[in-house]
Backbone as CSV, one residue per row, in Angstrom:
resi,resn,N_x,N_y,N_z,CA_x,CA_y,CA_z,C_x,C_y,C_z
1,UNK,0.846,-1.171,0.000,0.000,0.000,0.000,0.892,1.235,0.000
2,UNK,0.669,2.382,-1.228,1.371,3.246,-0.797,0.615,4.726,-0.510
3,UNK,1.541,4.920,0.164,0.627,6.407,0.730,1.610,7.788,-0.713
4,UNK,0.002,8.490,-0.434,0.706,9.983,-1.525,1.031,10.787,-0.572
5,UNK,2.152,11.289,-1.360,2.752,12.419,-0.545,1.933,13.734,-0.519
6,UNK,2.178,14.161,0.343,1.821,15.909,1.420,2.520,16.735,0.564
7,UNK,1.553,17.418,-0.444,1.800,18.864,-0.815,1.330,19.540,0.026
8,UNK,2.872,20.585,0.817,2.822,21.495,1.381,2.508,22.923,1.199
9,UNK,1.000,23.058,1.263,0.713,24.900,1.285,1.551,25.926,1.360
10,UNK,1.196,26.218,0.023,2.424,27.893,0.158,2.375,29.084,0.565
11,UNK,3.301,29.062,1.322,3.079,30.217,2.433,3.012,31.217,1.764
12,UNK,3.431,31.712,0.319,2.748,32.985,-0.479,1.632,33.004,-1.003
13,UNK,0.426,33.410,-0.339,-0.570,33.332,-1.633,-1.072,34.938,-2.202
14,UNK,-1.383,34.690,-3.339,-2.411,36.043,-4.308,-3.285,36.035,-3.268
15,UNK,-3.667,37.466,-3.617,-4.837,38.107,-3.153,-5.888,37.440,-3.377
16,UNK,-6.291,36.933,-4.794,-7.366,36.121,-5.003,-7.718,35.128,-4.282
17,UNK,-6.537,34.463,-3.517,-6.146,33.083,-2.883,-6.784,33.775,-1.659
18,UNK,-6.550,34.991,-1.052,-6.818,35.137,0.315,-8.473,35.065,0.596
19,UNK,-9.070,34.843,-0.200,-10.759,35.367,-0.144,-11.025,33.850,0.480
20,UNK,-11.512,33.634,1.570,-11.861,32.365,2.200,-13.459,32.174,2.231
21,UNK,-13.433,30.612,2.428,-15.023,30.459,2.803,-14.769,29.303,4.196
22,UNK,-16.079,30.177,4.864,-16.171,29.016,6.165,-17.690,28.503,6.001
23,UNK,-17.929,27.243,5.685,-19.115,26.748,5.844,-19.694,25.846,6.864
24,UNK,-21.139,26.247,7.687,-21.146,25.492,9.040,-22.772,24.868,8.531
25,UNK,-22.898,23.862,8.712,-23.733,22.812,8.601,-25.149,23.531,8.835
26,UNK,-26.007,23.419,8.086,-27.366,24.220,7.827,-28.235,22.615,7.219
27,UNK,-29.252,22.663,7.936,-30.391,21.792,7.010,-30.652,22.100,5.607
28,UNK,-31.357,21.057,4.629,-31.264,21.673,3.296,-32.651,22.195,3.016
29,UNK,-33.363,22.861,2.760,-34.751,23.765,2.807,-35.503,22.236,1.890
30,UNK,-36.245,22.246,2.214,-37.743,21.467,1.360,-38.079,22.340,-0.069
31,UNK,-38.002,21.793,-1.475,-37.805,22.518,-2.535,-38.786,22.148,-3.144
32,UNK,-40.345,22.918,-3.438,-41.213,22.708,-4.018,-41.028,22.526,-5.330
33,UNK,-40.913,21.196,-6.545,-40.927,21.034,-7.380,-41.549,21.776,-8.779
34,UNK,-41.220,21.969,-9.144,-41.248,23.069,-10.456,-41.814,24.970,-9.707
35,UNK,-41.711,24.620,-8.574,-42.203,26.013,-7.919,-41.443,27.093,-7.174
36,UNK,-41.430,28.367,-7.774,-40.389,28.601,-7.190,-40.856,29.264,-5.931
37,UNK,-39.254,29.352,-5.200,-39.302,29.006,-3.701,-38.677,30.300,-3.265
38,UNK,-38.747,31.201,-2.009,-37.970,32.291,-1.616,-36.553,31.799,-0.937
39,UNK,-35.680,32.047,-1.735,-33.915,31.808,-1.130,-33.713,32.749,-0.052
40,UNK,-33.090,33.691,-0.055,-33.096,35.099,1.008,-32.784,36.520,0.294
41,UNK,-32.826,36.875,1.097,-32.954,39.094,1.304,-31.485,39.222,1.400
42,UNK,-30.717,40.087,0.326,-29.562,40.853,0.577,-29.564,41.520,0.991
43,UNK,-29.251,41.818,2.354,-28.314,43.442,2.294,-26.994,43.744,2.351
44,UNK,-27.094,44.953,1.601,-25.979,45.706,1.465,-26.007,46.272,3.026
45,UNK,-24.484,46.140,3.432,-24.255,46.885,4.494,-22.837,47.391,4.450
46,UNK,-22.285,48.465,5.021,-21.450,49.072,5.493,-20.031,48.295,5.872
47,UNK,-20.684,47.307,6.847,-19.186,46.946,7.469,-19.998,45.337,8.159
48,UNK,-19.389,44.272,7.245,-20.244,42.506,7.436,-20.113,42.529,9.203
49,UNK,-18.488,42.723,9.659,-19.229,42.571,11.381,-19.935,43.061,11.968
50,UNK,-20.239,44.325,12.043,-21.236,45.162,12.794,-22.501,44.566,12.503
51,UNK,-22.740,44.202,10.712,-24.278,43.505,10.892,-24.404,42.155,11.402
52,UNK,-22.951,41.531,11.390,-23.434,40.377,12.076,-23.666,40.768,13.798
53,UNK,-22.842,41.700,14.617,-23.020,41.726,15.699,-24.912,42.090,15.894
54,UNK,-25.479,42.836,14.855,-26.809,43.134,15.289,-27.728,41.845,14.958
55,UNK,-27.556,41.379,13.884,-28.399,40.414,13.111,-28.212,39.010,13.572
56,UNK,-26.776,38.515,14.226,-26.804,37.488,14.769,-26.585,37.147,16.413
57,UNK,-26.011,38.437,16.960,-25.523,38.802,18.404,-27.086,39.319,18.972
58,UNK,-27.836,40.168,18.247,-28.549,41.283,18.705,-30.291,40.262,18.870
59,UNK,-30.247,39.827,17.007,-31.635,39.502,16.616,-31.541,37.655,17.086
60,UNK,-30.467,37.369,17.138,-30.522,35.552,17.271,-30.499,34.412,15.921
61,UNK,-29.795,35.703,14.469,-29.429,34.862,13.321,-28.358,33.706,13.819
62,UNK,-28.668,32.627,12.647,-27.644,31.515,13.024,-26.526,31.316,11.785
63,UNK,-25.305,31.595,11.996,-24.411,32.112,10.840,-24.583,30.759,10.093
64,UNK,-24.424,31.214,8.788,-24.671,29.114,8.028,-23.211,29.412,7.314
65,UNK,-22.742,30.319,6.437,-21.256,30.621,5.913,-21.235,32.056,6.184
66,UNK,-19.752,32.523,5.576,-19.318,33.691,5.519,-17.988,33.446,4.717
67,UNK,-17.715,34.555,3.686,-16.028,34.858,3.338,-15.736,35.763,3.493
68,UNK,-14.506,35.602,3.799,-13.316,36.446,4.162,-12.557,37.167,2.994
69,UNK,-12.456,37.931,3.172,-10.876,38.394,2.373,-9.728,39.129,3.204
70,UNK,-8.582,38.802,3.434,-7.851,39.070,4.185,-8.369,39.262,5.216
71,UNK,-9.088,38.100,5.981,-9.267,38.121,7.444,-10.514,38.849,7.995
72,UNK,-11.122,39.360,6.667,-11.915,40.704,7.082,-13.510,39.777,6.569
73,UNK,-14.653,39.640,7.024,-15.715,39.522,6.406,-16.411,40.144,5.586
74,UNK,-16.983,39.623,3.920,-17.336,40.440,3.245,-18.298,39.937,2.817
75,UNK,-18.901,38.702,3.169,-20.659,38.432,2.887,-20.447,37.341,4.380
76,UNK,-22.316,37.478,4.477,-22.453,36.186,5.613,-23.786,36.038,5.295
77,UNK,-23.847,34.763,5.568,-25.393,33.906,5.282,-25.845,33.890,6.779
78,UNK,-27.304,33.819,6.784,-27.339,33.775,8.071,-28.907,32.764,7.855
79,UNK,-29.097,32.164,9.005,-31.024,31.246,9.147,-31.311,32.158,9.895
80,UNK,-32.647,32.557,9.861,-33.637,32.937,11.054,-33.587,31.789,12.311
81,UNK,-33.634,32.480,13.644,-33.751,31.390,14.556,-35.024,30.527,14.610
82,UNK,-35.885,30.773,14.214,-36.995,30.067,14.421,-37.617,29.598,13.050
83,UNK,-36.779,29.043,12.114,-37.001,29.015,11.017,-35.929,28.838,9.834
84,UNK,-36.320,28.114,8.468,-35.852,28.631,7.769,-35.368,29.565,6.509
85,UNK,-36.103,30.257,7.470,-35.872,31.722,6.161,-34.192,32.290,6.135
86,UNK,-33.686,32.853,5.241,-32.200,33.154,5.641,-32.438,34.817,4.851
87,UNK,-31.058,35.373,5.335,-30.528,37.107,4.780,-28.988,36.437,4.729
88,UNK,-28.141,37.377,4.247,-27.171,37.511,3.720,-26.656,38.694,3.751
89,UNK,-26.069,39.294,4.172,-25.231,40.576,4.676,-23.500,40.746,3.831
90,UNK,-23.810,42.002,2.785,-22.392,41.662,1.277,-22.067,43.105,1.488
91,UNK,-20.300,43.259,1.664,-20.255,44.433,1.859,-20.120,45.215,0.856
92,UNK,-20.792,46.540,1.090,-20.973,47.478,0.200,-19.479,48.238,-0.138
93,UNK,-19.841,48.802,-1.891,-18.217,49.308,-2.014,-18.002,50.205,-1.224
94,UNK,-16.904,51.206,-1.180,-16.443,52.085,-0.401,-17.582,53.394,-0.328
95,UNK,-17.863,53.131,-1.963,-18.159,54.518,-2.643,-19.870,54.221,-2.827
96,UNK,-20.226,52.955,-2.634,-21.881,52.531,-2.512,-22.708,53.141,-1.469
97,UNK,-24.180,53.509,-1.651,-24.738,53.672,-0.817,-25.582,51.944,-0.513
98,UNK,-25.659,52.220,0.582,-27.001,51.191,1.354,-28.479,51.011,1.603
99,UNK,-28.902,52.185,0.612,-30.415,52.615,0.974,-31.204,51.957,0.764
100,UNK,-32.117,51.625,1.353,-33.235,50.586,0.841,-34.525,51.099,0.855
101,UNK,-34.543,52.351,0.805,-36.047,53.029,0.652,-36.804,51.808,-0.442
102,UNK,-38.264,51.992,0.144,-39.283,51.048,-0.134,-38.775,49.643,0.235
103,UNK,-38.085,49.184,0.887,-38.563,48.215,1.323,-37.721,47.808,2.891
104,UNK,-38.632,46.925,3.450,-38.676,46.677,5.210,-38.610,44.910,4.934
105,UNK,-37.927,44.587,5.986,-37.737,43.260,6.661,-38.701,43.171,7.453
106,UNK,-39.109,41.962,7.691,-40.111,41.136,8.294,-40.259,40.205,9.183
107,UNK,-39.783,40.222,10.475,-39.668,38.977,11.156,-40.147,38.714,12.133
108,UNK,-41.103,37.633,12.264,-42.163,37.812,13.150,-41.344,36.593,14.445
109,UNK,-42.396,36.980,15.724,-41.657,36.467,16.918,-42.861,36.489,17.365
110,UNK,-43.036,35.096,18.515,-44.063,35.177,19.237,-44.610,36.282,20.213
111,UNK,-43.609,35.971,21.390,-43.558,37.357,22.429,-42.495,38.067,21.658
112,UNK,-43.735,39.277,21.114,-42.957,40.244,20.362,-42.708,41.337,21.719
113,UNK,-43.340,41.918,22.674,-43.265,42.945,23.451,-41.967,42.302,24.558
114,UNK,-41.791,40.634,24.816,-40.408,40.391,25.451,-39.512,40.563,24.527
115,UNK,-39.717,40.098,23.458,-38.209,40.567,22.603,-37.671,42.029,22.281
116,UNK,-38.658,42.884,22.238,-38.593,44.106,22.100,-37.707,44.501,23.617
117,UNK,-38.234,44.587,24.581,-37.819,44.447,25.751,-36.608,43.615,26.065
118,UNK,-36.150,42.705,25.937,-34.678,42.093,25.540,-33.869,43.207,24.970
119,UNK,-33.966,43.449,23.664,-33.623,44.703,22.409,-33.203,45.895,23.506
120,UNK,-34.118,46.532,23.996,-33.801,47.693,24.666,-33.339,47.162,25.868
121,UNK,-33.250,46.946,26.816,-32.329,46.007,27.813,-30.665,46.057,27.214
122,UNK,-30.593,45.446,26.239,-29.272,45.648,25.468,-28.977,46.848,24.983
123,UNK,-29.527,48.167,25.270,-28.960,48.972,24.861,-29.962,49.778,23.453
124,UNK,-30.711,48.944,22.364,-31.102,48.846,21.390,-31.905,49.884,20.978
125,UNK,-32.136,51.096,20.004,-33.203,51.578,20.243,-34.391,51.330,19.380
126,UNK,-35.649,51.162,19.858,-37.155,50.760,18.990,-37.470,52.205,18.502
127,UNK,-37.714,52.381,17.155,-37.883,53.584,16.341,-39.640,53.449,16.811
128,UNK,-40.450,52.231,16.808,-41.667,52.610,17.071,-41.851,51.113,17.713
129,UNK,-42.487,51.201,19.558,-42.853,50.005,19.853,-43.911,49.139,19.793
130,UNK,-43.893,48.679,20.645,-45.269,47.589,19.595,-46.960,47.345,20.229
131,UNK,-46.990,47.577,19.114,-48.821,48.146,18.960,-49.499,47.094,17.989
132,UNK,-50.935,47.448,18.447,-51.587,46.293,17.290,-52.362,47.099,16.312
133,UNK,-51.900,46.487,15.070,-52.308,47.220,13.875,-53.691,47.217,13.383
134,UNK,-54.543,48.134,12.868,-55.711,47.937,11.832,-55.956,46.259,11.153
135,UNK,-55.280,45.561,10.977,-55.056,44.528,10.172,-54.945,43.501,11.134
136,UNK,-54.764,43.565,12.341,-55.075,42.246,13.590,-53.332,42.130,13.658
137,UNK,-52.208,42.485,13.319,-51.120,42.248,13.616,-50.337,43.401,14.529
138,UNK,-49.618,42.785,15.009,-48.930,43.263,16.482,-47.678,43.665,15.875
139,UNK,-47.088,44.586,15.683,-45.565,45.755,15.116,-45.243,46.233,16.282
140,UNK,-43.524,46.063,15.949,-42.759,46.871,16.537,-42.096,47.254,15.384
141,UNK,-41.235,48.483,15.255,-40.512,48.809,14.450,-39.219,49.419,14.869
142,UNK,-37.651,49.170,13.729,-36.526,49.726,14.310,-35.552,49.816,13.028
143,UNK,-34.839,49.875,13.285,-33.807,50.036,11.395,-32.536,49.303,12.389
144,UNK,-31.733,48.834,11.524,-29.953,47.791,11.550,-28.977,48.941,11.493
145,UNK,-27.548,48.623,12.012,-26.891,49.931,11.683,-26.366,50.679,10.711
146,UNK,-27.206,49.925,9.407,-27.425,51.033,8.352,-28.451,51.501,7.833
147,UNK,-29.519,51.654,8.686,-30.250,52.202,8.553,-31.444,51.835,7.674
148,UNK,-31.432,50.284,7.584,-32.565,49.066,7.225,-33.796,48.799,7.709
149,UNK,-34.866,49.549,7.417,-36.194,49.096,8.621,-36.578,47.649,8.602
150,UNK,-36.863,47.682,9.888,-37.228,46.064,9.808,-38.726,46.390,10.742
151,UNK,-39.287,45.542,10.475,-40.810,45.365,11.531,-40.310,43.864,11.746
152,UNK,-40.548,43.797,13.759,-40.829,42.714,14.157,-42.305,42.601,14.346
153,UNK,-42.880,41.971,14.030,-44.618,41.344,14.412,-44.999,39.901,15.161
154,UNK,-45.878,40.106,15.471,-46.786,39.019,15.287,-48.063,38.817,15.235
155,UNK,-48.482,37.997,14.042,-49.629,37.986,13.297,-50.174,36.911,13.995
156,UNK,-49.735,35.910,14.182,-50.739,34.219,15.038,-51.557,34.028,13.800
157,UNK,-52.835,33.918,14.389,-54.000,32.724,13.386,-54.263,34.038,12.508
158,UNK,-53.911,35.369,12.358,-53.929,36.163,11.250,-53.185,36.341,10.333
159,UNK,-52.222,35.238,10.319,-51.325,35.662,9.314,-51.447,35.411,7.787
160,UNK,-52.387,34.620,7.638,-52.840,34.814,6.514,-54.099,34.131,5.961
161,UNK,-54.527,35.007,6.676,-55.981,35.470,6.531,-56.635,36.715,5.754
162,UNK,-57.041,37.337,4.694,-57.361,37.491,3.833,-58.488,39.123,4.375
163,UNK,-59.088,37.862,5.016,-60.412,38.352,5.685,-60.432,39.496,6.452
164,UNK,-59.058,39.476,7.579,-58.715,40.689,7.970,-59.249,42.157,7.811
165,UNK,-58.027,42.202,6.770,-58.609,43.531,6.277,-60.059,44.065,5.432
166,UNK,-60.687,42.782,5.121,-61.903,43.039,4.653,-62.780,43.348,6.441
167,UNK,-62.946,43.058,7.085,-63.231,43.358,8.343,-62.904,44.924,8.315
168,UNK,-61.897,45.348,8.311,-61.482,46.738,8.994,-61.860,47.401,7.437
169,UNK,-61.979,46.862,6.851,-62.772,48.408,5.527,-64.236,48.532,5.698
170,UNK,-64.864,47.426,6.007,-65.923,47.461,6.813,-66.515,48.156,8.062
171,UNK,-65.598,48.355,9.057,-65.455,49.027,10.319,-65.133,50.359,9.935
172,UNK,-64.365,50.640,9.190,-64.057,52.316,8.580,-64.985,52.296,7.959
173,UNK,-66.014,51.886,6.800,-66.974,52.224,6.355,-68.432,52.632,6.945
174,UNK,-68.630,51.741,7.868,-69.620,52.208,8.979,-69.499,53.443,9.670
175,UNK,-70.973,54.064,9.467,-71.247,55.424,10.200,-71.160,54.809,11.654
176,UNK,-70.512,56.060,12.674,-70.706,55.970,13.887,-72.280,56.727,14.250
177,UNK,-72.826,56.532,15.401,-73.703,57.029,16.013,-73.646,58.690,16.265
178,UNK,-72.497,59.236,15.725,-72.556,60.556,15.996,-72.544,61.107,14.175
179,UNK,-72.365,60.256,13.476,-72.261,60.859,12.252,-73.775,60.745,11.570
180,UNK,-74.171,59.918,12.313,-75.854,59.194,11.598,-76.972,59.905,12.333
């Protein structure tokens, strides 16, 4: 039996060479056949650690990969904790903006008013806390440290339900007793 020899890694590498990947064991999502399926939400951010410190330190993401380039993080995958929905956090060029006008993140939590409360406990601040909406769902609202809105909610047996808001156009449509 013979054994192959140990090519030894060269201690010079290209820049290209320095761009690493770390991959950590993630379940594989259930893939509806000919249907397509939601992968995840990019954001562009500023600087990959800071969003991981909020998004996985702050919110309870579970890192699935990330690469490096020279040591430095410049994308990261992340799962929702209670789920598998995922985001991805890619750093923006020097000279890029991050804006995401029109559109908000979505992540709903049971005890939304303890997690909110966790959030600020840590320091965190809630741009708007949490209230229950026209539509039967429970919002809190806050932006990431670039300035990303996100709504935490929770919807329960309303989440998709239809009916909802046919209810509340109904309720706004009705005269009150002082208008009649």
């Amino acid at each position: 039996m013979t054994k192959k020899a140990r090519v030894p890694r060269s201690k010079k590498r290209s820049s290209a060479k320095s761009l690493k990947k770390r991959v950590i064991t993630a379940s594989t999502p259930r893939l509806a056949d000919g249907k397509l399926t939601f992968n995840h939400a990019m954001i562009y951010v500023k600087d990959v650690n800071r969003g991981l410190q909020f998004y996985r330190d702050l919110l309870g993401f579970k890192l699935i990969e990330d690469f490096r380039y020279e040591g430095t993080p410049v994308y990261a995958r992340l799962r929702a904790p209670g789920g598998d929905g995922t985001i991805a956090l890619h750093q923006a060029g020097a000279n890029d903006g991050v804006s995401s006008d029109g559109v908000r993140l979505y992540f709903e939590v049971r005890d939304l008013d303890a997690f909110c409360h966790k959030l600020q406990h840590k320091g965190f601040y809630i741009t708007k806390l949490p209230r229950m909406m026209p539509w039967g769902w429970r919002h809190a609202y806050l932006n990431d440290p670039d300035g990303h809105e996100i709504s935490l909610y929770w919807a329960g047996e309303n989440r998709m339900k239809k009916s909802i808001m046919k209810s509340v156009r109904e309720v706004a449509s009705t005269p009150t007793r002082a208008e009649g």
